[in-house]
C-alpha positions as CSV (number, residue, x, y, z in Angstrom):
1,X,15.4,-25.2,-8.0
2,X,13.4,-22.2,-7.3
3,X,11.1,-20.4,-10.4
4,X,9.0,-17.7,-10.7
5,X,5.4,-18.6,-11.9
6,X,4.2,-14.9,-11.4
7,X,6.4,-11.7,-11.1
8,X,5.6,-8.0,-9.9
9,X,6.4,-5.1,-12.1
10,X,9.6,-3.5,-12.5
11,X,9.7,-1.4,-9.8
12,X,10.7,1.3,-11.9
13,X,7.0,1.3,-13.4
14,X,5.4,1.1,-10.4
15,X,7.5,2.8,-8.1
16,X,5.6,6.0,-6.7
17,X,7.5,9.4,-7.3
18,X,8.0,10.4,-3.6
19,X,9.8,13.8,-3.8
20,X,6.4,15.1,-4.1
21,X,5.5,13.3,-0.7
22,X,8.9,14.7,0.5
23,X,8.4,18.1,-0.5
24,X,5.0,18.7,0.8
25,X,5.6,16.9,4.1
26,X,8.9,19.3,4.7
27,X,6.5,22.4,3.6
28,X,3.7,21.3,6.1
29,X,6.2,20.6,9.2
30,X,8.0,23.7,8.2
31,X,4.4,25.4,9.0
32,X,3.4,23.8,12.1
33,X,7.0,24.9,13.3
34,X,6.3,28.3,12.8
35,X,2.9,29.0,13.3
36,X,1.8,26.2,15.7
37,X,-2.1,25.9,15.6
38,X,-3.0,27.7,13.1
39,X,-0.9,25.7,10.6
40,X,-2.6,22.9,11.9
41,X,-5.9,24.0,11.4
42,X,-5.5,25.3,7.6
43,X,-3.9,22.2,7.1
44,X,-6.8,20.0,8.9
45,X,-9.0,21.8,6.8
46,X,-7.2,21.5,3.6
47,X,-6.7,18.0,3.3
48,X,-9.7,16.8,5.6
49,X,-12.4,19.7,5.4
50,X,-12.2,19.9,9.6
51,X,-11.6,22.7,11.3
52,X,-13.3,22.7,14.8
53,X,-12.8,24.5,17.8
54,X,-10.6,22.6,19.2
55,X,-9.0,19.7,18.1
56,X,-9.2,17.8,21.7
57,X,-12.7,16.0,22.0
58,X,-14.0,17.3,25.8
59,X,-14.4,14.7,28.2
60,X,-18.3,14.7,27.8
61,X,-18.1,14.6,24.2
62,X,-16.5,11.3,24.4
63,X,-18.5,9.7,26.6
64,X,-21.5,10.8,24.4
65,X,-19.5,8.8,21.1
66,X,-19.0,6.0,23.0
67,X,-22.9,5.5,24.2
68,X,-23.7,5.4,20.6
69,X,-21.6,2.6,19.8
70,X,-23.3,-0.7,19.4
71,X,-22.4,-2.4,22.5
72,X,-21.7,-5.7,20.2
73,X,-18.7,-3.8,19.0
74,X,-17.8,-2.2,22.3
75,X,-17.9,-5.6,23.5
76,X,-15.8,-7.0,20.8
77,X,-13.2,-4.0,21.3
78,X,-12.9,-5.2,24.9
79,X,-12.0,-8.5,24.0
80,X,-9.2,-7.4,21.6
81,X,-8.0,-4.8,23.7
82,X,-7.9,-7.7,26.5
83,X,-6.0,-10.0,23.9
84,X,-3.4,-7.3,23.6
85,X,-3.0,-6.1,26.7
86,X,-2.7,-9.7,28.4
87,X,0.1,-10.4,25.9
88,X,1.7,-6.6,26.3
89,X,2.1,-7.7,30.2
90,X,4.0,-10.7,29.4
91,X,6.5,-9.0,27.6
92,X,6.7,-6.2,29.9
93,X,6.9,-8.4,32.7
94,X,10.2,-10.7,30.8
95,X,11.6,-7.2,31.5
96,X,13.5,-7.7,35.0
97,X,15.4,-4.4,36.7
98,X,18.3,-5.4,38.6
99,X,21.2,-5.1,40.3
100,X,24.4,-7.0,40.7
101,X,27.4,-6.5,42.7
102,X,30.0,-6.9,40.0
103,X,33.3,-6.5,42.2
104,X,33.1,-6.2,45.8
105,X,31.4,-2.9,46.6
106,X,30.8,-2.5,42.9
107,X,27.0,-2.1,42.2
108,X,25.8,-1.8,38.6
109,X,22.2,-1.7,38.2
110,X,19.4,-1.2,35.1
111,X,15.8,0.1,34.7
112,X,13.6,0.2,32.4
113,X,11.8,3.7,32.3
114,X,8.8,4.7,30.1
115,X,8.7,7.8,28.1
116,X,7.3,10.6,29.6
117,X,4.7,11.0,27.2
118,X,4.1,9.5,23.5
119,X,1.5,10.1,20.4
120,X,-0.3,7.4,19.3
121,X,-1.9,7.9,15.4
122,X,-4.6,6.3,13.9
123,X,-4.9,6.3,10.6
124,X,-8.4,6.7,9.3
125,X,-8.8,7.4,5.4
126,X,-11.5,5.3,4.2
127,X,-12.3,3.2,6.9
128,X,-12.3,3.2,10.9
129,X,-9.0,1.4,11.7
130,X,-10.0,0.9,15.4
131,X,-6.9,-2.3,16.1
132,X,-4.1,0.8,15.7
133,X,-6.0,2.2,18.9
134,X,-5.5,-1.2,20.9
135,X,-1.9,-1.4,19.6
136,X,-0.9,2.0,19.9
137,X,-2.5,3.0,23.0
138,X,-3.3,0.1,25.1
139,X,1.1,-0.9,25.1
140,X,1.9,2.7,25.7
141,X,-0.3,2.4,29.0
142,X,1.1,-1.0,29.9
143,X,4.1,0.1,29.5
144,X,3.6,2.4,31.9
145,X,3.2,5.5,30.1
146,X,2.0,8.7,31.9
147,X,0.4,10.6,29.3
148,X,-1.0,9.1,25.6
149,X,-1.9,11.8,23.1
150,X,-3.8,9.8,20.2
151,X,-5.0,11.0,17.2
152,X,-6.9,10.5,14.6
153,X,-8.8,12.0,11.6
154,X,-12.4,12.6,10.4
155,X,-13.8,10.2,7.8
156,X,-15.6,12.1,5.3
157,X,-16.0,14.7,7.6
158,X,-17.2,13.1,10.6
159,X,-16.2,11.4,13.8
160,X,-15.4,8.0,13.5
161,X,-17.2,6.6,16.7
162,X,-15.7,3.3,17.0
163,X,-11.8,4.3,16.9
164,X,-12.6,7.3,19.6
165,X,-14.3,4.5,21.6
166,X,-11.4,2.3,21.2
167,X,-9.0,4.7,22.1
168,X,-10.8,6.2,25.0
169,X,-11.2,2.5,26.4
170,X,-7.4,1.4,25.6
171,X,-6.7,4.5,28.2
172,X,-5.7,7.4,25.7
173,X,-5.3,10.5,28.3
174,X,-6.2,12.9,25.2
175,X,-8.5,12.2,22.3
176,X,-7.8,14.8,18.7
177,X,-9.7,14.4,16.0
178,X,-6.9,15.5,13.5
179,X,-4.9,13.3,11.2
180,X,-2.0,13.7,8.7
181,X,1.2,15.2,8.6
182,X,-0.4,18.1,10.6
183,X,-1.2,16.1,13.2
184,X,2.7,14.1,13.4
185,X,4.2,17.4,13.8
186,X,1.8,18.9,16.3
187,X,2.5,16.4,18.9
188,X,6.4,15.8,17.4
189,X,6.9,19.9,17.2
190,X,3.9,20.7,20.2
191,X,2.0,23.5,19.8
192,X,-0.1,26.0,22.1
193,X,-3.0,23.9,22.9
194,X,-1.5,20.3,21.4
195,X,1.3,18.8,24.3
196,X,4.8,17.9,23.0
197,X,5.3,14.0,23.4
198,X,8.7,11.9,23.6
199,X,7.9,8.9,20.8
200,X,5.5,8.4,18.2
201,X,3.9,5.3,17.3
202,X,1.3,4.2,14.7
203,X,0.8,3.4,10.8
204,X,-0.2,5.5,8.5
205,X,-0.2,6.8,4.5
206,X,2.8,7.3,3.1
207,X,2.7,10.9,3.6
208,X,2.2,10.0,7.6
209,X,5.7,7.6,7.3
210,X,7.4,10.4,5.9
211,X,6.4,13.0,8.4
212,X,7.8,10.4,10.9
213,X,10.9,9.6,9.0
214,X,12.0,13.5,9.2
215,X,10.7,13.9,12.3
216,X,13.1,11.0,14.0
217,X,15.4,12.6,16.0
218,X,13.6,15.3,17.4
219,X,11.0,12.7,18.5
220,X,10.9,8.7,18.9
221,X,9.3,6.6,16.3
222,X,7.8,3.3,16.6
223,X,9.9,2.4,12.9
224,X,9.7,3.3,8.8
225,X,7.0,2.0,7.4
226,X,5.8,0.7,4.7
227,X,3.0,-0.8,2.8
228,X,1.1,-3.5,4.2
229,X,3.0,-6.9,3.1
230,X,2.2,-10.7,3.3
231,X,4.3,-14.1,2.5
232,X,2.5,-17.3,2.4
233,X,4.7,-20.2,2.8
234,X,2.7,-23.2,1.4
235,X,3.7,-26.9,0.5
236,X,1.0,-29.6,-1.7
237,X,-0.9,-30.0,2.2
238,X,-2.5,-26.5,2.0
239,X,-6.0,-25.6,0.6
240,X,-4.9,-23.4,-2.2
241,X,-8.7,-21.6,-1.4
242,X,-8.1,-20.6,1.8
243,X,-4.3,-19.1,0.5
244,X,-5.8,-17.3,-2.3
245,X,-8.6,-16.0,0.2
246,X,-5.4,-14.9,2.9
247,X,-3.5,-13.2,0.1
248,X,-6.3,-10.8,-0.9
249,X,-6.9,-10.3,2.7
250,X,-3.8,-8.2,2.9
251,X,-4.0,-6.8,-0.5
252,X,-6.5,-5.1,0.4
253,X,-4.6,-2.6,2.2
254,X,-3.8,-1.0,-0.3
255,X,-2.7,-1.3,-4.0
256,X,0.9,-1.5,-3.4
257,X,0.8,-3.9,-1.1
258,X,3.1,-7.1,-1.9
259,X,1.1,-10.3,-1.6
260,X,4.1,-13.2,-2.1
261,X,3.3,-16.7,-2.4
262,X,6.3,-19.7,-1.8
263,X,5.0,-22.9,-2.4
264,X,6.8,-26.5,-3.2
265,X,4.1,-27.4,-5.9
266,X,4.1,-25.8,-9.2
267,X,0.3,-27.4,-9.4
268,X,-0.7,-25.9,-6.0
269,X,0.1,-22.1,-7.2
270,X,-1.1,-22.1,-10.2
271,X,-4.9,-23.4,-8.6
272,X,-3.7,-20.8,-6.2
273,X,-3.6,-17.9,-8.8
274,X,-7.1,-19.2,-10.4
275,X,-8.7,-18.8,-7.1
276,X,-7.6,-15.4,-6.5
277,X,-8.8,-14.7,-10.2
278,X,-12.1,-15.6,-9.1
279,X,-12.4,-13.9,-6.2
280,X,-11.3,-10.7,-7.2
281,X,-14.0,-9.5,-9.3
282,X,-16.2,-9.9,-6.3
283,X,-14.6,-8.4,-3.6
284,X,-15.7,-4.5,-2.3
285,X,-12.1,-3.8,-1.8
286,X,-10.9,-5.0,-4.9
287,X,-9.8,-1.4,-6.4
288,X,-6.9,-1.8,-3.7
289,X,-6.5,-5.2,-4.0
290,X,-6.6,-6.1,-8.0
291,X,-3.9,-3.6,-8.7
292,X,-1.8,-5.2,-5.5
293,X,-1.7,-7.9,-6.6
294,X,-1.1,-7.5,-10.6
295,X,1.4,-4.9,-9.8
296,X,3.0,-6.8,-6.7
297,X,2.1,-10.2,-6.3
298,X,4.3,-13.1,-6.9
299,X,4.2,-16.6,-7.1
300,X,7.5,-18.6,-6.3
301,X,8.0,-22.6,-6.9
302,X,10.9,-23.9,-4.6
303,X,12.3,-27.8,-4.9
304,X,10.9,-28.1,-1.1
305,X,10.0,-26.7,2.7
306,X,13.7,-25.8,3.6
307,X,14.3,-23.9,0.4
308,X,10.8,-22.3,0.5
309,X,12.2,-21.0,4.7
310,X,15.1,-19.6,3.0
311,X,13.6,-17.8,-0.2
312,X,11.1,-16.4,2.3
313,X,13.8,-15.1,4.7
314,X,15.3,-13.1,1.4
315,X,11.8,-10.9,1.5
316,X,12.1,-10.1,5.2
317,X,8.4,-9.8,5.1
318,X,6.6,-7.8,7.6
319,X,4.0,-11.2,7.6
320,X,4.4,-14.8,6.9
321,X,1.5,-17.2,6.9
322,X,3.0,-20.6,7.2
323,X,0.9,-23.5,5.5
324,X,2.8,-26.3,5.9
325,X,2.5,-30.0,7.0
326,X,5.2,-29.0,10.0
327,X,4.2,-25.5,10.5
328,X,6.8,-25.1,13.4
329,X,9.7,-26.1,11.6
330,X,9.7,-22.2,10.3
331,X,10.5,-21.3,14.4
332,X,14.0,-22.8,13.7
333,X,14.9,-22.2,10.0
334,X,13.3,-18.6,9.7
335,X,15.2,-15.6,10.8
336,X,13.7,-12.6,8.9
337,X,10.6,-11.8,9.5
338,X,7.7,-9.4,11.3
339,X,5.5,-12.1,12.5
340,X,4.9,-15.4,11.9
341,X,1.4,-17.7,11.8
342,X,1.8,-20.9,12.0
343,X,-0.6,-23.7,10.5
344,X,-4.1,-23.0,8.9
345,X,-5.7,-22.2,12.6
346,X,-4.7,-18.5,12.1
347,X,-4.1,-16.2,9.5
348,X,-2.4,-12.6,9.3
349,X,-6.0,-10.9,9.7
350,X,-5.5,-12.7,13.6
351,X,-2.8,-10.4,13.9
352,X,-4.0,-7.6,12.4
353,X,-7.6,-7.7,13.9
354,X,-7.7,-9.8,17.4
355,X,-5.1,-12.2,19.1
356,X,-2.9,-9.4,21.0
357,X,0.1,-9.8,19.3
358,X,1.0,-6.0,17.5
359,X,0.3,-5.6,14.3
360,X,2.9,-2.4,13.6
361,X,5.4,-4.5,12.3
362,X,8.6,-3.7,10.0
363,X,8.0,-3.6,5.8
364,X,10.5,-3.5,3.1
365,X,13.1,-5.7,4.5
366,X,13.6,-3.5,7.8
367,X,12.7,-7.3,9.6
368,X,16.4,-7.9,9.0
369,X,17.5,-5.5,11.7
370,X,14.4,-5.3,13.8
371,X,11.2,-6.2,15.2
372,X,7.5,-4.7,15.5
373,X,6.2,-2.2,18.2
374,X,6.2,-3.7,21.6
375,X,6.0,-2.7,24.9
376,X,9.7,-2.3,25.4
377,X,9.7,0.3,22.6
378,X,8.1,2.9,25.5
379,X,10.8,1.7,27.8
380,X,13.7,3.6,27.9
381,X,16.8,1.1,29.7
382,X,19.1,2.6,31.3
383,X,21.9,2.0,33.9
384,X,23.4,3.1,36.8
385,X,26.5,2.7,38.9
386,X,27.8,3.0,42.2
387,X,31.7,2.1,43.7
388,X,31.4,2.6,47.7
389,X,34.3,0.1,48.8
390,X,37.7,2.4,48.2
391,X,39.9,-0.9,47.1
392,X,37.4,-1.1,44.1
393,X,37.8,2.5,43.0
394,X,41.3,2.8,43.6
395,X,42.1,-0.2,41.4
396,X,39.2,0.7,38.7
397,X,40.9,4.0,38.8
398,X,44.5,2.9,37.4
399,X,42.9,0.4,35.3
400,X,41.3,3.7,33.9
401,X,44.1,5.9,34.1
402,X,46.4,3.3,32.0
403,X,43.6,2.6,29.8
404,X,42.6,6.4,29.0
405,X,46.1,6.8,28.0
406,X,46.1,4.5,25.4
407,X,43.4,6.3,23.5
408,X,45.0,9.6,24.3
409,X,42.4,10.8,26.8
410,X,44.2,12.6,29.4
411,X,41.1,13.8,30.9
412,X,39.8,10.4,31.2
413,X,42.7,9.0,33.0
414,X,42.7,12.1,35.3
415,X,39.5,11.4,36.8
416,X,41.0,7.7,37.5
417,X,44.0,9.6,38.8
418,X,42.0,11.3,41.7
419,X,40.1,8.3,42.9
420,X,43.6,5.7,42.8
421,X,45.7,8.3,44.8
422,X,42.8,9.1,47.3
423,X,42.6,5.3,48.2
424,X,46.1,4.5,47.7
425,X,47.9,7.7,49.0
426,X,50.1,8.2,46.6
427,X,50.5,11.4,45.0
428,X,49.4,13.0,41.7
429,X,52.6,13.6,39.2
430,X,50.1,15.9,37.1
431,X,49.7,18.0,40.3
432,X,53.9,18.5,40.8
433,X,53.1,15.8,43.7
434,X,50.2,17.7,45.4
435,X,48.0,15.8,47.6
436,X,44.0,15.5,47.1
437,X,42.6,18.6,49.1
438,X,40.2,16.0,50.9
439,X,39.9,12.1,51.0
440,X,36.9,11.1,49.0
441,X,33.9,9.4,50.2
């Protein structure tokens, strides 16, 4: 039997009104479209007060940033960036060209190409958010990307040190120090002194999401996103502590982030919910996370492990935190999800902060159709083919003829036409019997 202890609001209270968001972001695209950089700049310096020369940070100006970082945290950026791109090379590697001779002197072949060039943003707002550098940028480059544009905006009107740092050490080519919708559609749209790029890829408000969501098409996207969201999975072996202290670590995103706990004991989440009542009064983020998680958290009682796997897969979370006294157990049952940490050795703030998996992951539900940013999401796959024995072409060719014909696509079965009478010799009844003008290589 499975029970609420604790529900969110009705969406419909909490819901955020996003024609507003809609109708700017079009207005603001609409702009950059038409008047390139300066849109961009009376946007920058509507919304962020920042309206330098130029946008790109110079060489020498980075390399000035990055000598006044504490080396403690250029050390610890390092580290992560190592964590990420160790694990980004593993995937990439799992990704094998090849080529296979299918019939005889029927090659068919694939490659995995990278994107020309792709915009990496960093979101900024209160905070430095230096991990979306190491995600963002260091997997473009492992990928195999040529040219990284990154961007990111000012904090209260000045350079956040630490985030250029990060992304000048992931590899970033370029370095702007813009952010917003302005700064989507400058590298989506290009303009005269910001490059066009192929794919976008980074989090971001939800003003950011919705410049990328119109913008798909015209450029790649990493996916839709959504607010930050965590799922703990927890049975009576957890320490309902250390659950309460991993819930508020993602509330504090922001405060519509969904903090969902599943647990087996009715006992366990209810000491669960006291601790984060507790805690929340003290925390410095606690104006994002107290309304998260009276507006969106939820506390859900299911009769045991399995059940608790299945409710969980319903949410499609973008994280789940398994607590359990057979952590692995959710590697078979589970389907839906973003990411999953297993056992009370790591947590979502791993994932988020230091182990080198990505933490741009898919949010509301979009984990039922698809995973996170990874390396292959620079990669473009694509095939080829080649027929040099004339046996194989001439019988692919009526195969293709007959099978054209079928769907009505005279055209189609033409082209097969041609390449079975120039290996067969027989004529063309389409051409009144005329012979092919030359024999075909």
């Amino acid at each position: 039997m499975t029970y609420a202890l604790k529900k969110p609001m009705p969406k419909e209270q909490v819901a955020q009104d996003l024609s507003e968001v809609r109708d700017r972001v079009t207005t603001i695209i609409a702009d950059v479209r038409e008047r390139g950089d300066a849109a961009v700049r009376d946007h920058s310096e509507r919304f962020d007060r920042w309206s330098p020369d130029s946008f790109r940070l110079p060489g020498e100006e980075i390399e000035r940033i990055v000598a006044g970082v504490p080396r403690q945290v250029l050390d610890d950026i390092a580290f992560v960036q190592d964590q990420v791109r160790g694990f980004a090379q593993r995937q990439r590697d799992s990704m094998a060209d090849f080529e296979a001779e299918t019939l005889p002197g029927v090659r068919l072949g694939q490659r995995h190409i990278p994107v020309a060039a792709a915009g990496a943003y960093v979101p900024g707002g209160r905070y430095p958010l230096t991990a979306s550098a190491h995600m963002t940028v260091v997997t473009a480059k492992v990928a195999g990307v040529p040219r990284v544009s990154a961007c990111t905006p000012p904090i209260r009107g000045e350079v956040p040190a630490a985030t250029v740092a990060a992304m000048h050490m992931a590899g970033a080519d370029e370095i702007y120090m813009l952010g917003g919708v302005q700064a989507v559609a400058a590298m989506a749209i290009g303009t005269e002194t910001i490059g066009r790029v192929n794919l976008i890829a980074g989090p971001g408000n939800a003003y950011v999401a919705e410049a990328k969501r119109q913008l798909f098409g015209e450029v790649g996207i990493d996916l839709f996103a959504g607010p930050t969201e965590i799922l703990v999975i927890a049975d009576e072996t957890a320490d309902p502590f250390v659950t309460a202290v991993d819930l508020l670590s993602q509330a504090e995103h922001g405060p519509d982030s969904p903090a969902v706990l599943v647990t087996t004991s009715e006992r366990f989440g209810r000491t669960v919910m006291e601790h984060i009542d507790r805690l929340l009064p003290g925390m410095p983020t606690r104006d994002f996370a107290a309304p998260a998680w009276r507006d969106h958290g939820e506390v859900v009682v299911t009769g045991s492990v399995d059940e608790a796997f299945a409710v969980a897969d319903t949410y499609a979370s973008e994280h789940v935190q398994v607590l359990t006294a057979e952590p692995r157990r959710a590697l078979e049952r589970m389907r839906d999800y973003g990411a999953l940490f297993l056992g009370a050795g790591t947590c979502v703030s791993y994932g988020d902060k230091v182990i080198g998996t990505n933490h741009v992951l898919p949010t509301r539900g979009a984990a039922r159709y698809t995973g996170g940013l990874w390396v292959g999401k620079y990669l473009k796959t694509v095939t080829y083919q080649e027929v040099t024995d004339p046996a194989a072409s001439a019988r692919l060719g009526e195969v293709c003829g007959r099978a054209a014909r079928v769907e009505l696509f005279e055209g189609h079965a033409r082209s097969g036409d041609v390449r079975a009478a120039a290996h067969s010799g027989t004529a063309l009844p389409w051409r009144d019997g005329d012979a092919l003008e030359r024999p075909l290589a």
